[in-house]
N, C-alpha and C positions, 0 to 999 in steps of 0.2 A: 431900639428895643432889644433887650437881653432875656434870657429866660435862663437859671439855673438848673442842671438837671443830674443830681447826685457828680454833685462838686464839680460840674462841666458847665459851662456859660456856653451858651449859643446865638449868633448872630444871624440874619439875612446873609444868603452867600456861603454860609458853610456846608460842606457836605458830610452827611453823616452814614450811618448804616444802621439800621434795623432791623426785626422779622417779618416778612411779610407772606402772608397765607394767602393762596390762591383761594381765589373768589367762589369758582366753580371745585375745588377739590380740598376740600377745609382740611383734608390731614396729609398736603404738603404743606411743608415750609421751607422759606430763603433766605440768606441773609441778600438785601437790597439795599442800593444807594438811595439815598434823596437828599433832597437840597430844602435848607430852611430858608425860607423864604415869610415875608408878612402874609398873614393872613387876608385875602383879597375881601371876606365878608365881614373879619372885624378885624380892622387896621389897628389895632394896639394889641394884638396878639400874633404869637407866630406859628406857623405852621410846617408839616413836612408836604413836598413837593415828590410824590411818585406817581408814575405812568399818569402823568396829565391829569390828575387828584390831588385834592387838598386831603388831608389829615392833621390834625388837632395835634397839635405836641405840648406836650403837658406832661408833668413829672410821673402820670402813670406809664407811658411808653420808655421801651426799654429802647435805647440811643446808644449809640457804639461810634465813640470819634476814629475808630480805625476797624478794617475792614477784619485785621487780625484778630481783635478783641473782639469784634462779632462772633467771628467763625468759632472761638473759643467758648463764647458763650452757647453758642449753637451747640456745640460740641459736648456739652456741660447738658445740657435739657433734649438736646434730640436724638444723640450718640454721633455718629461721624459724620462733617461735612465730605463730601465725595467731589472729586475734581468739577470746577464750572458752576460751584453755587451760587457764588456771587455773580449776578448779573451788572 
């Protein structure tokens, strides 16, 4: 299983980076890793793998194949990543 995602292919096993908003405090955000892995409720699709949660990966999620192009995009939308964002 492949999924395209603005001219990126993604596989099970790759590690990507994202935004991810704290649960309890909606106006942090992080740039975070996660691992694509298959979807364990519907095995022909694939999903992001963070903190022991499935998440849907789908062309609306914003995917970052390097943590630098993250941070820049963070950078771009939130103003400065400050040392230690990437978890």
């Amino acid at each position: 299983m492949e999924l395209s995602n603005e001219n990126q292919s993604y596989r099970p096993g790759d590690v990507v980076y994202v935004f991810y908003r704290n649960p309890h405090t909606q106006d942090v955000a992080n740039v975070q890793s996660a691992a694509v892995v298959n979807n364990p409720e519907k095995p022909d699709e694939l999903a992001l793998l963070m903190y022991e949660t499935y998440y849907p990966l789908s062309d609306e999620t914003a995917v970052y194949a390097s943590a630098e192009e993250a941070e820049q995009a963070y950078n771009y939308y939130f103003g400065n990543v400050s040392e230690g964002t990437l978890e």
